[in-house]
mmCIF file of the N, C-alpha and C atoms, coordinates in Angstrom:
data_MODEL
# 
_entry.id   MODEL 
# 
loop_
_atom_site.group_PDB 
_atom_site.id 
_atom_site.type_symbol 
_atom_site.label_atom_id 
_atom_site.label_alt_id 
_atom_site.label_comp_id 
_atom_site.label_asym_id 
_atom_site.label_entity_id 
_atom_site.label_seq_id 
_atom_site.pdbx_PDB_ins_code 
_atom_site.Cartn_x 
_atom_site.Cartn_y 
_atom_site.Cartn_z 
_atom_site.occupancy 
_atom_site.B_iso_or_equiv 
_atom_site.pdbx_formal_charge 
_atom_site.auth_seq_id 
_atom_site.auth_comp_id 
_atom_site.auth_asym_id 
_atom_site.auth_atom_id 
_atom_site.pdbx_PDB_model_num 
ATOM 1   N N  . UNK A 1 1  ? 39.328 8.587  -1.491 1.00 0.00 ? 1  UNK A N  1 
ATOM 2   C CA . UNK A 1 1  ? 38.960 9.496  -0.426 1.00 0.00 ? 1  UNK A CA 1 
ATOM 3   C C  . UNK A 1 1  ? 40.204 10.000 0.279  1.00 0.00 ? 1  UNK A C  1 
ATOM 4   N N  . UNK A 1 2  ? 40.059 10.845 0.735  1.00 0.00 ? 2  UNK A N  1 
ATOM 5   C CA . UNK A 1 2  ? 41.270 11.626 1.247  1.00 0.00 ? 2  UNK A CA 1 
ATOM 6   C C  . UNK A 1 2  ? 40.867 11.700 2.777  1.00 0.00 ? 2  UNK A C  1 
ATOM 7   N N  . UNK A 1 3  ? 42.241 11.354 3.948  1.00 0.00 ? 3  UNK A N  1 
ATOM 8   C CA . UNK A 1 3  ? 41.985 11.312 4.777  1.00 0.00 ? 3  UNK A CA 1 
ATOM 9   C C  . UNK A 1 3  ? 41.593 12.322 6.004  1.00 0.00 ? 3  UNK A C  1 
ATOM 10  N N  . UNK A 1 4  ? 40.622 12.240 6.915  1.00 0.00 ? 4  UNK A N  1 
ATOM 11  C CA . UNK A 1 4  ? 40.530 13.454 7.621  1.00 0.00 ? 4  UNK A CA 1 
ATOM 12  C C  . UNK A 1 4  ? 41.632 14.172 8.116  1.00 0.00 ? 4  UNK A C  1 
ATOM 13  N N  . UNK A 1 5  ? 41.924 15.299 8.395  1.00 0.00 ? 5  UNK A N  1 
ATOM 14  C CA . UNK A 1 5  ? 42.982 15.663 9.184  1.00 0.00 ? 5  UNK A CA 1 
ATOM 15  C C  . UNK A 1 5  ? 42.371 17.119 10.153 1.00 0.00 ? 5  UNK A C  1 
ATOM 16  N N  . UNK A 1 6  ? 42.540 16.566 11.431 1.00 0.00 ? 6  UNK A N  1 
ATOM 17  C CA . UNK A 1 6  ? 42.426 17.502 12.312 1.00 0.00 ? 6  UNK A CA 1 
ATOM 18  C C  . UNK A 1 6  ? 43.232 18.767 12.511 1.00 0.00 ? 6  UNK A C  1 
ATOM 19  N N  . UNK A 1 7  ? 42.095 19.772 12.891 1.00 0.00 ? 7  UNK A N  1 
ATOM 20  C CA . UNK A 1 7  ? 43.386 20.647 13.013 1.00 0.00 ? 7  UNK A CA 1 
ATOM 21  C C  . UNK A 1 7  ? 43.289 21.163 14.291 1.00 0.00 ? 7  UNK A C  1 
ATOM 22  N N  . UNK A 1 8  ? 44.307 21.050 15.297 1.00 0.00 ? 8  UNK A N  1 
ATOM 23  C CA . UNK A 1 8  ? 44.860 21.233 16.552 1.00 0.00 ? 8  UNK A CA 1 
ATOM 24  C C  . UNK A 1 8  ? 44.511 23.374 16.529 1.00 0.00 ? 8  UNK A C  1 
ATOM 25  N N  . UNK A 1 9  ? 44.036 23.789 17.976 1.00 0.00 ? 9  UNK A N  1 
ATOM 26  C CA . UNK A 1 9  ? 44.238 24.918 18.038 1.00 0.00 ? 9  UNK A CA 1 
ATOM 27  C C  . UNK A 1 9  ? 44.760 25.221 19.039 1.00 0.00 ? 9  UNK A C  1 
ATOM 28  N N  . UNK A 1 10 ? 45.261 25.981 19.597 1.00 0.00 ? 10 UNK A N  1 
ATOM 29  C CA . UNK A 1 10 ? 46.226 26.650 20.901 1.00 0.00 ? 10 UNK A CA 1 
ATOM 30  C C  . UNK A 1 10 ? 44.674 26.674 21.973 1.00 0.00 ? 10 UNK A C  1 
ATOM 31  N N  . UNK A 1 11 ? 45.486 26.460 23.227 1.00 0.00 ? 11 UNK A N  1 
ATOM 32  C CA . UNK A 1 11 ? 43.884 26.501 24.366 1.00 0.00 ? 11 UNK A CA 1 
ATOM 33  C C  . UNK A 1 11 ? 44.029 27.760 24.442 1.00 0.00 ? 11 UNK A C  1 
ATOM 34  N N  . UNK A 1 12 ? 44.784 29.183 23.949 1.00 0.00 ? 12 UNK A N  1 
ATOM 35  C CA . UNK A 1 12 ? 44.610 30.149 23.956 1.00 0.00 ? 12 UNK A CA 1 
ATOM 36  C C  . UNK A 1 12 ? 43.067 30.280 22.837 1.00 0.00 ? 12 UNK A C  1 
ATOM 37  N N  . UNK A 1 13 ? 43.537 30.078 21.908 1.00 0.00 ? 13 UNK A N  1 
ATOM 38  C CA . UNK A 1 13 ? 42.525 30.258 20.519 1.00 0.00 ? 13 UNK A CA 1 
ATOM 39  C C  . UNK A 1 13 ? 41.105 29.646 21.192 1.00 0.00 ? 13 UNK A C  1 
ATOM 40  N N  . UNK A 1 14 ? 41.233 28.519 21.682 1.00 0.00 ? 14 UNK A N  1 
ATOM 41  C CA . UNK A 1 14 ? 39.821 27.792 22.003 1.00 0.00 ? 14 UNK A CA 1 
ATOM 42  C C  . UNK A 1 14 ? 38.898 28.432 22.848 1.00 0.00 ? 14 UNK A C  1 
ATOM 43  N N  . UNK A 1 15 ? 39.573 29.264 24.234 1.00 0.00 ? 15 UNK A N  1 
ATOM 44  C CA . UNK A 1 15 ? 38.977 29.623 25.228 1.00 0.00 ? 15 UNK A CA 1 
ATOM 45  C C  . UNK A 1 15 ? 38.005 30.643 24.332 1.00 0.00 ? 15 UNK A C  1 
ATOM 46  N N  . UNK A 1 16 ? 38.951 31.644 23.397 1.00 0.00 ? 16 UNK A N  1 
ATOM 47  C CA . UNK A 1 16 ? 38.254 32.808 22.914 1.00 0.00 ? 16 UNK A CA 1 
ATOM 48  C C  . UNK A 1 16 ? 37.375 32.142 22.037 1.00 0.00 ? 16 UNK A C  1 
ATOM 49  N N  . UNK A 1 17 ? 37.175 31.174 21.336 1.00 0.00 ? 17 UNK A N  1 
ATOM 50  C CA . UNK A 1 17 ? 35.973 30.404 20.502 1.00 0.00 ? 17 UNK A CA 1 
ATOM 51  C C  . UNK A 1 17 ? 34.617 30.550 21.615 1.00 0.00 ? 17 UNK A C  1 
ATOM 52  N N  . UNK A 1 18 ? 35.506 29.741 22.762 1.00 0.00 ? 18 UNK A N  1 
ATOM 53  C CA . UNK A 1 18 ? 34.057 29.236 23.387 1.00 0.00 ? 18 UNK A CA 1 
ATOM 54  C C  . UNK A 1 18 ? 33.708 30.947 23.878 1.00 0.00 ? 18 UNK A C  1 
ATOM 55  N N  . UNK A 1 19 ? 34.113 31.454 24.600 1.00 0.00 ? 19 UNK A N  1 
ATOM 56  C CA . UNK A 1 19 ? 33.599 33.133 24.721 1.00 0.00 ? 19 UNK A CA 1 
ATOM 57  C C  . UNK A 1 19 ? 32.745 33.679 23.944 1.00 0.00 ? 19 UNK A C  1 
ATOM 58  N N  . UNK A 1 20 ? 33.496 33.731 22.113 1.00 0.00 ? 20 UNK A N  1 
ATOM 59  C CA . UNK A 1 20 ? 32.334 34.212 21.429 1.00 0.00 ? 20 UNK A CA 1 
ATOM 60  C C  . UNK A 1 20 ? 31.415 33.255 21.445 1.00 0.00 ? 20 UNK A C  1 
ATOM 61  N N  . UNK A 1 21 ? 31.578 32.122 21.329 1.00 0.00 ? 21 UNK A N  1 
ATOM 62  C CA . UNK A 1 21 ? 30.093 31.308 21.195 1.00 0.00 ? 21 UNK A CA 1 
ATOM 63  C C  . UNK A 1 21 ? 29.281 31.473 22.051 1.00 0.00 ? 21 UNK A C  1 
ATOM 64  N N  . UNK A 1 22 ? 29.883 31.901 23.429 1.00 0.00 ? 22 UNK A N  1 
ATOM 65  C CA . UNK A 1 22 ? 28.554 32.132 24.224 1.00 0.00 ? 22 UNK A CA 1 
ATOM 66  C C  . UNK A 1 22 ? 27.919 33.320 24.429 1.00 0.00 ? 22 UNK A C  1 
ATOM 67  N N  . UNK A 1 23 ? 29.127 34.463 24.056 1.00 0.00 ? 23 UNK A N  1 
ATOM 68  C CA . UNK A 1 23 ? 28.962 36.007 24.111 1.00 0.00 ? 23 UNK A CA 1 
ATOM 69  C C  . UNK A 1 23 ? 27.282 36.137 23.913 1.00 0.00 ? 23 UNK A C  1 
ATOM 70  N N  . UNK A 1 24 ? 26.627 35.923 22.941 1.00 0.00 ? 24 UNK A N  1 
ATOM 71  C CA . UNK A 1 24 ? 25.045 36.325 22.519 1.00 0.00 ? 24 UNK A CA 1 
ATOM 72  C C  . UNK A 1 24 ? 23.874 35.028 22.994 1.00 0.00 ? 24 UNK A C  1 
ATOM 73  N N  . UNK A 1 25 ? 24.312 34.229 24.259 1.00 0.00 ? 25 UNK A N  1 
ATOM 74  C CA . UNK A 1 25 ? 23.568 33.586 24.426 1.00 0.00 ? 25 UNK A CA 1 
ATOM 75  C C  . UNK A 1 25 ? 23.167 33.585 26.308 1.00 0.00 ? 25 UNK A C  1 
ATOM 76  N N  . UNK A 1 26 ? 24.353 33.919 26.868 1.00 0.00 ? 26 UNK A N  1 
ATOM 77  C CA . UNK A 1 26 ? 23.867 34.171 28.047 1.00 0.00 ? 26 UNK A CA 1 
ATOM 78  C C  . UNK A 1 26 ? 24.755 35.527 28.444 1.00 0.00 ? 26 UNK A C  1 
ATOM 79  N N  . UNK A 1 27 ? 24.582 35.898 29.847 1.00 0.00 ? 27 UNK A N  1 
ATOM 80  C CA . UNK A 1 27 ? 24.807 37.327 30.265 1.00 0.00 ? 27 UNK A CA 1 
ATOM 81  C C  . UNK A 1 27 ? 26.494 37.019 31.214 1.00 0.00 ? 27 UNK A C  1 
ATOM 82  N N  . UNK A 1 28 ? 26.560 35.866 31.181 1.00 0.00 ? 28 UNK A N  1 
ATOM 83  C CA . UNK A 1 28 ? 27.856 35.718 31.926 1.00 0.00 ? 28 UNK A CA 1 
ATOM 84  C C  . UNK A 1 28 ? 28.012 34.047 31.837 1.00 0.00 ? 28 UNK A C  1 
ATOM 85  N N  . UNK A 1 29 ? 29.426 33.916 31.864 1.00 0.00 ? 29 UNK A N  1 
ATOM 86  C CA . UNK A 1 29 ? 29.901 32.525 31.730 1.00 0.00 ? 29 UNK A CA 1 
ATOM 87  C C  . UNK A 1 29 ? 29.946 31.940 32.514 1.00 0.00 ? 29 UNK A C  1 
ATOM 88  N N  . UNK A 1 30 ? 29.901 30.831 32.164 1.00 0.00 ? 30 UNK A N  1 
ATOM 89  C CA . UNK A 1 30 ? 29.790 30.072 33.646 1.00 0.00 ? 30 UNK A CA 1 
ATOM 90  C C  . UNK A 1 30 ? 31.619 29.429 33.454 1.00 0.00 ? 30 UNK A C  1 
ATOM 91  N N  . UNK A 1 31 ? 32.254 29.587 34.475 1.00 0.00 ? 31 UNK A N  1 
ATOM 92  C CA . UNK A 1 31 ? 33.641 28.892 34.533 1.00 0.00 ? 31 UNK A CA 1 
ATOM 93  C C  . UNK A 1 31 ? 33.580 27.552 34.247 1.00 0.00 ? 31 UNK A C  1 
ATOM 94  N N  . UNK A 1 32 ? 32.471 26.570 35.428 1.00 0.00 ? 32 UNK A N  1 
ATOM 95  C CA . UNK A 1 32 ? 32.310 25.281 35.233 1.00 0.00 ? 32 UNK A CA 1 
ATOM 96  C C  . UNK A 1 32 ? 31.999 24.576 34.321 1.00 0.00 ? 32 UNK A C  1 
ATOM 97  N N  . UNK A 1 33 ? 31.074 25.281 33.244 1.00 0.00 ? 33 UNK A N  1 
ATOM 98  C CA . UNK A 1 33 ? 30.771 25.216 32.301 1.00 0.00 ? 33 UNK A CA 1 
ATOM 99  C C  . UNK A 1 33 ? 31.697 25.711 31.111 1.00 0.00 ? 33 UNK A C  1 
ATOM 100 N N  . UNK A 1 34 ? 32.408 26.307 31.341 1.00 0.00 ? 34 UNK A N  1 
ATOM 101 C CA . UNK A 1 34 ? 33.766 26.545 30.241 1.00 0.00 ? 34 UNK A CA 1 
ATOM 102 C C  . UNK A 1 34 ? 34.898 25.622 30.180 1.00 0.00 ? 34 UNK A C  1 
ATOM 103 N N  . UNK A 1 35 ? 35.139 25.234 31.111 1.00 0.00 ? 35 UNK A N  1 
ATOM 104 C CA . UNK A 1 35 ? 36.411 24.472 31.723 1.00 0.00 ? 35 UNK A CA 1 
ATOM 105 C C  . UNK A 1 35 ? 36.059 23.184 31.200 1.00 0.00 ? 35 UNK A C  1 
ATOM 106 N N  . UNK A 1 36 ? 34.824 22.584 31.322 1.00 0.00 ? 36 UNK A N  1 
ATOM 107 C CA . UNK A 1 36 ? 34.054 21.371 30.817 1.00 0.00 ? 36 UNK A CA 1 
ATOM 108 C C  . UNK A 1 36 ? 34.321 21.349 29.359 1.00 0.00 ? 36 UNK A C  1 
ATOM 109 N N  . UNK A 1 37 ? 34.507 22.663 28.951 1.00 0.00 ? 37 UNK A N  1 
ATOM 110 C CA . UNK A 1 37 ? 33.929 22.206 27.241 1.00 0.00 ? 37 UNK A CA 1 
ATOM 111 C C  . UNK A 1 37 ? 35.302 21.918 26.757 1.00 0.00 ? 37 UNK A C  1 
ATOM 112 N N  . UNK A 1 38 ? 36.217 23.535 27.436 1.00 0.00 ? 38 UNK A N  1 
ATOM 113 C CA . UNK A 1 38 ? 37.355 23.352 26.769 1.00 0.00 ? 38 UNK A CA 1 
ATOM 114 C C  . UNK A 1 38 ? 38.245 21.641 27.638 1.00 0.00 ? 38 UNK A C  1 
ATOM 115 N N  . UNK A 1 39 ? 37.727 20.884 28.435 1.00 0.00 ? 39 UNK A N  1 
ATOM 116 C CA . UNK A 1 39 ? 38.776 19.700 28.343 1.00 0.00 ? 39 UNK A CA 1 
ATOM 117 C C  . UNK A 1 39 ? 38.042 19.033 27.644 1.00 0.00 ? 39 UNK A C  1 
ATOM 118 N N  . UNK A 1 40 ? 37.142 18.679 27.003 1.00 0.00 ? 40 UNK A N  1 
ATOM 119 C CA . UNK A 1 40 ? 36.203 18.112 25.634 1.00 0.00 ? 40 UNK A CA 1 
ATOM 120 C C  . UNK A 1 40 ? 37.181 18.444 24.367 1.00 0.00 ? 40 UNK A C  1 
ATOM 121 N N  . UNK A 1 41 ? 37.173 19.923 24.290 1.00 0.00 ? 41 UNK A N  1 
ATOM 122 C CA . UNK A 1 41 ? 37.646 20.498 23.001 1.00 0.00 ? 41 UNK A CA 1 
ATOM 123 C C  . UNK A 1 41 ? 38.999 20.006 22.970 1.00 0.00 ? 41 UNK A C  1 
ATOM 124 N N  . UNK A 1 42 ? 40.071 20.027 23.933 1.00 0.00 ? 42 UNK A N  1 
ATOM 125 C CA . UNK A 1 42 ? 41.586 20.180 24.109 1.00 0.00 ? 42 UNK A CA 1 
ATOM 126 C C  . UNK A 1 42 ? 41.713 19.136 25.220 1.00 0.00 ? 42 UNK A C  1 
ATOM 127 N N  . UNK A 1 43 ? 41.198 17.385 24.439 1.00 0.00 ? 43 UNK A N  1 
ATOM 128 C CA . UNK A 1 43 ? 41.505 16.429 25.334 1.00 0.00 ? 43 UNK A CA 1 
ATOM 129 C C  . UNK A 1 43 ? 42.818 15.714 25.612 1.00 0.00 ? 43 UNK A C  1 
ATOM 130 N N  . UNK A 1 44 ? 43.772 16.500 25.194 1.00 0.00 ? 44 UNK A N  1 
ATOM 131 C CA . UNK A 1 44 ? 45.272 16.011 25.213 1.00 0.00 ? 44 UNK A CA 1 
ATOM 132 C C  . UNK A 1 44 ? 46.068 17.096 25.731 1.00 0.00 ? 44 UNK A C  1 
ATOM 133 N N  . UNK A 1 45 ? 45.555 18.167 26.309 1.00 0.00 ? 45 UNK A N  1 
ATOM 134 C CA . UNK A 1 45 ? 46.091 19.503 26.689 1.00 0.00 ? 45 UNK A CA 1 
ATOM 135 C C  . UNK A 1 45 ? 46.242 19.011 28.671 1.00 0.00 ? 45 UNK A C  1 
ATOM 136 N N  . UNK A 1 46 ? 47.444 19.696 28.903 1.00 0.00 ? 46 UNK A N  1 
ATOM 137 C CA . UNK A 1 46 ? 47.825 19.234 30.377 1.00 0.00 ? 46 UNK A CA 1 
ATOM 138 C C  . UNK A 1 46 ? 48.282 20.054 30.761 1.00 0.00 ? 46 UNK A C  1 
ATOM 139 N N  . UNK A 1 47 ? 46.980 21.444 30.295 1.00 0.00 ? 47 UNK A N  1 
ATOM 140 C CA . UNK A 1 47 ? 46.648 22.723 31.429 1.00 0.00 ? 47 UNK A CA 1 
ATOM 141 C C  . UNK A 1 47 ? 45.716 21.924 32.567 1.00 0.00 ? 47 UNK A C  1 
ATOM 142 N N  . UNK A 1 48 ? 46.032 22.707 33.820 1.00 0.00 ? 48 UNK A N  1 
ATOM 143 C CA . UNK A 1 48 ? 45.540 22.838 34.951 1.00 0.00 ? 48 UNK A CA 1 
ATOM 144 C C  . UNK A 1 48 ? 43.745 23.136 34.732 1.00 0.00 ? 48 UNK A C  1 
ATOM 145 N N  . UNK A 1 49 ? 43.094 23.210 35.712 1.00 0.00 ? 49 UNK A N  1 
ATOM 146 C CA . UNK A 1 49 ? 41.715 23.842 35.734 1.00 0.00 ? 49 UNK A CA 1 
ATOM 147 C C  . UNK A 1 49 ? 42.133 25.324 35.677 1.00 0.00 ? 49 UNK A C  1 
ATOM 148 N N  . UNK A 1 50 ? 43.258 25.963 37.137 1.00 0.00 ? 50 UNK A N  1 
ATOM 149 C CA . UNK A 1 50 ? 43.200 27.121 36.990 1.00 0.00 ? 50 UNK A CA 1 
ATOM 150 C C  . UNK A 1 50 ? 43.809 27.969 35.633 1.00 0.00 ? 50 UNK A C  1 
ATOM 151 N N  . UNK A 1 51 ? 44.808 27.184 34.816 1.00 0.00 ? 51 UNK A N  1 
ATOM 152 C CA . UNK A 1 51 ? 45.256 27.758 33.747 1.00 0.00 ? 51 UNK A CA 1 
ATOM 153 C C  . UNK A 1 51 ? 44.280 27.572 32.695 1.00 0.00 ? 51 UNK A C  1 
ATOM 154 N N  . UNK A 1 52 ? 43.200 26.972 32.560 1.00 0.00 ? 52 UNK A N  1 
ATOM 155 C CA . UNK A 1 52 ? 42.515 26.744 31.982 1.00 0.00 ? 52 UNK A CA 1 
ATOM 156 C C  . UNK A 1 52 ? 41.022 27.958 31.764 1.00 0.00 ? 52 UNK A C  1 
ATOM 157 N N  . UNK A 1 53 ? 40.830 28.317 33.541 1.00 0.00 ? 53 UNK A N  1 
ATOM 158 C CA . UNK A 1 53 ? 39.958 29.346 33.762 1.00 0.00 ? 53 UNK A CA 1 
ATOM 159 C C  . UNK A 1 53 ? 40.961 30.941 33.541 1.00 0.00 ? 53 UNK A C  1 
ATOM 160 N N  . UNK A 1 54 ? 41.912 30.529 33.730 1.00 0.00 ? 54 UNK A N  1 
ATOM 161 C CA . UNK A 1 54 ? 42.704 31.886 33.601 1.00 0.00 ? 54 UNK A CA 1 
ATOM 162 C C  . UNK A 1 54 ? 42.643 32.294 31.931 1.00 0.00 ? 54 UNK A C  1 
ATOM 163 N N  . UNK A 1 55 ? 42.598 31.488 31.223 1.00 0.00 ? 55 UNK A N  1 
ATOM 164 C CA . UNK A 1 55 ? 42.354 31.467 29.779 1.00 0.00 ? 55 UNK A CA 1 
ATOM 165 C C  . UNK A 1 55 ? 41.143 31.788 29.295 1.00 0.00 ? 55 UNK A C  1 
ATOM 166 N N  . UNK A 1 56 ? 39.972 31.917 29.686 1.00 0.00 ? 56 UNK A N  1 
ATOM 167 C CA . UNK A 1 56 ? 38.594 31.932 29.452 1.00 0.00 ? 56 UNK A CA 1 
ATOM 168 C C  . UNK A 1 56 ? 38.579 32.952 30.440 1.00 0.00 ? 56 UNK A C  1 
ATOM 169 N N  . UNK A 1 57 ? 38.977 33.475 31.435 1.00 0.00 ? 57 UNK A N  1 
ATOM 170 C CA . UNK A 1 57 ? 38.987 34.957 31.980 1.00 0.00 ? 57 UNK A CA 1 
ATOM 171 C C  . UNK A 1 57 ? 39.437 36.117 30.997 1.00 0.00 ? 57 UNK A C  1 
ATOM 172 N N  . UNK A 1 58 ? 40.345 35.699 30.626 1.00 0.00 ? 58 UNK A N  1 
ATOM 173 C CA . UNK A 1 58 ? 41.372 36.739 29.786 1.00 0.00 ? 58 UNK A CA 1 
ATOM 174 C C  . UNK A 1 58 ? 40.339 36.985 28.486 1.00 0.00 ? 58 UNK A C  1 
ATOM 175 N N  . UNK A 1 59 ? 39.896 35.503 27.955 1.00 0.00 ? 59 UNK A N  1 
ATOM 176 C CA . UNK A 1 59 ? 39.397 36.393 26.411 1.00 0.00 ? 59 UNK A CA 1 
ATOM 177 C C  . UNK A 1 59 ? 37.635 36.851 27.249 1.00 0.00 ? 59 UNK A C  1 
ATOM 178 N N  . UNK A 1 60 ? 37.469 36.398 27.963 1.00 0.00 ? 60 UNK A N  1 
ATOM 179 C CA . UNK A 1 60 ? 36.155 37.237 28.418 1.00 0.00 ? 60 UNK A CA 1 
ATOM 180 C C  . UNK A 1 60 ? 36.134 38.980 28.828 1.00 0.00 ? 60 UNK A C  1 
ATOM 181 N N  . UNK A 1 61 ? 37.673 38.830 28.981 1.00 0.00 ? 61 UNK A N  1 
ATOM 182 C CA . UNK A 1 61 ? 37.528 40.480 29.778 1.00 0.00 ? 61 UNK A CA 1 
ATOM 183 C C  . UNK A 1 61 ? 38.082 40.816 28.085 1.00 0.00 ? 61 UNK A C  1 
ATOM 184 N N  . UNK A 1 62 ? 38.797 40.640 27.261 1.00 0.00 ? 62 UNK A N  1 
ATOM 185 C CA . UNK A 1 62 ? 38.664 41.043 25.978 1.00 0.00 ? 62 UNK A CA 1 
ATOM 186 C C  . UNK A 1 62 ? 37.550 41.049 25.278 1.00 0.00 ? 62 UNK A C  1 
ATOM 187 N N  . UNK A 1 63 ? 36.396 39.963 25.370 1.00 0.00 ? 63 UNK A N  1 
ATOM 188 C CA . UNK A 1 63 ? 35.560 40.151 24.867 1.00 0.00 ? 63 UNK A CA 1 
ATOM 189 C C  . UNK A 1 63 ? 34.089 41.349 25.389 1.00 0.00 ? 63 UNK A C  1 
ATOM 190 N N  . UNK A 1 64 ? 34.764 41.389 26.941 1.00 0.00 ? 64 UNK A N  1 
ATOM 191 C CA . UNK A 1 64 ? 33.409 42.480 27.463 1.00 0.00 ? 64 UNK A CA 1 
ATOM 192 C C  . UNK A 1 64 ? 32.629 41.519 27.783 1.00 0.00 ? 64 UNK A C  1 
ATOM 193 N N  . UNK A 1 65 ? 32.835 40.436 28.495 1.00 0.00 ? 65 UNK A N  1 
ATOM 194 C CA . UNK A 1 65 ? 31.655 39.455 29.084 1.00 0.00 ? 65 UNK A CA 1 
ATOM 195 C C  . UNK A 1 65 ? 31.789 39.201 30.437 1.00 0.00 ? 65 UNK A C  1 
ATOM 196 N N  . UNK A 1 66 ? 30.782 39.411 31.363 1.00 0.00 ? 66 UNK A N  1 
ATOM 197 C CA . UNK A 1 66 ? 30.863 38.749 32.863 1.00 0.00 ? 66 UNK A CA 1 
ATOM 198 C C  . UNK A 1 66 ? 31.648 36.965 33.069 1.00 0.00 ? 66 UNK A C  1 
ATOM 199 N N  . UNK A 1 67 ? 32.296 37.101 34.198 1.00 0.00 ? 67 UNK A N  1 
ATOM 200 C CA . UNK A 1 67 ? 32.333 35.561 34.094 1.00 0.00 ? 67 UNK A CA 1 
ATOM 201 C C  . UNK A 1 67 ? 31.769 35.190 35.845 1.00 0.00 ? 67 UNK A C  1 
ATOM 202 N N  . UNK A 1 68 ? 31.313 34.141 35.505 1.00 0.00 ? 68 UNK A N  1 
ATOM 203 C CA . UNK A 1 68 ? 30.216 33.279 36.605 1.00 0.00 ? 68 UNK A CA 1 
ATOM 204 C C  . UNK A 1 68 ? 31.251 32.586 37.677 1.00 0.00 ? 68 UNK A C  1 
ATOM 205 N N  . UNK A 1 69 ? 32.151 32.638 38.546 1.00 0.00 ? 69 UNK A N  1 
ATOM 206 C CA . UNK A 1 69 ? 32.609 31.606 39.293 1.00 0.00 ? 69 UNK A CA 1 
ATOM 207 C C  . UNK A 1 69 ? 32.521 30.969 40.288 1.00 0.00 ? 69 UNK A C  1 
ATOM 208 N N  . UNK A 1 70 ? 31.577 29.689 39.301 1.00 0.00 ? 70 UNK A N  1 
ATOM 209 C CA . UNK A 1 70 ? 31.185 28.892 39.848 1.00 0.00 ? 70 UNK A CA 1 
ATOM 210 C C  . UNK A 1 70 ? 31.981 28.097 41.318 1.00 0.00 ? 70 UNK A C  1 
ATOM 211 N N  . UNK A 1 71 ? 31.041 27.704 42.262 1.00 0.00 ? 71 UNK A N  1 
ATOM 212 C CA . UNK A 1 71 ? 31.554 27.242 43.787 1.00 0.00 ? 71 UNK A CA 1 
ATOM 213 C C  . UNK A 1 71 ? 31.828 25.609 43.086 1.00 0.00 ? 71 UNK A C  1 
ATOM 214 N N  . UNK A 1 72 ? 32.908 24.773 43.377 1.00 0.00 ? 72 UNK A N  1 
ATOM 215 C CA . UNK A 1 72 ? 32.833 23.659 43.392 1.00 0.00 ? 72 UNK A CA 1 
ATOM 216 C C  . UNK A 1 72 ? 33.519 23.282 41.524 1.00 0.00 ? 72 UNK A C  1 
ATOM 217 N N  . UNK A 1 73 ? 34.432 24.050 40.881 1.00 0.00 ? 73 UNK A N  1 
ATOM 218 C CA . UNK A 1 73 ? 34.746 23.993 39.840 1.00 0.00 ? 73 UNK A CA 1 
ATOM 219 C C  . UNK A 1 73 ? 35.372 22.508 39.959 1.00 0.00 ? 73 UNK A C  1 
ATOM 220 N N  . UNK A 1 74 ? 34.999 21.703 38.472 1.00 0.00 ? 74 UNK A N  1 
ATOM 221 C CA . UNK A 1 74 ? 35.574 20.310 38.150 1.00 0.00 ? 74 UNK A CA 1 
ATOM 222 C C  . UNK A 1 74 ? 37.114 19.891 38.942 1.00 0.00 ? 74 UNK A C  1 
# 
């Protein structure tokens, strides 16, 4: 058997994952709910919350999606 090997993506690349993934499921993102996934996704990454939402802003306004900002972010 051959061993797994992960493959690492930039929290640039990730934010825009989670964007499209949500692009066709709700009408706007929720920050709190983005920020959550991507420190799940990128649990060794030692971005900030705000560099983190600033990242999931950026590919949202590339992607043409509202973003939600949420009161009381993680």
């Amino acid at each position: 058997m051959y061993p797994k090997v992960h493959k690492t993506h930039a929290p640039e690349a990730v934010a825009a994952m989670y964007v499209e993934a949500q692009k066709g499921r709700h009408q706007s993102i929720s920050m709190k709910k983005a920020i959550r996934a991507l420190r799940a996704a990128l649990p060794r990454s030692h971005k900030s919350d705000n560099e983190l939402a600033d990242l999931v802003t950026n590919a949202a306004l590339d992607a043409g999606v509202a973003v939600d900002f949420d009161e009381g972010l993680p």
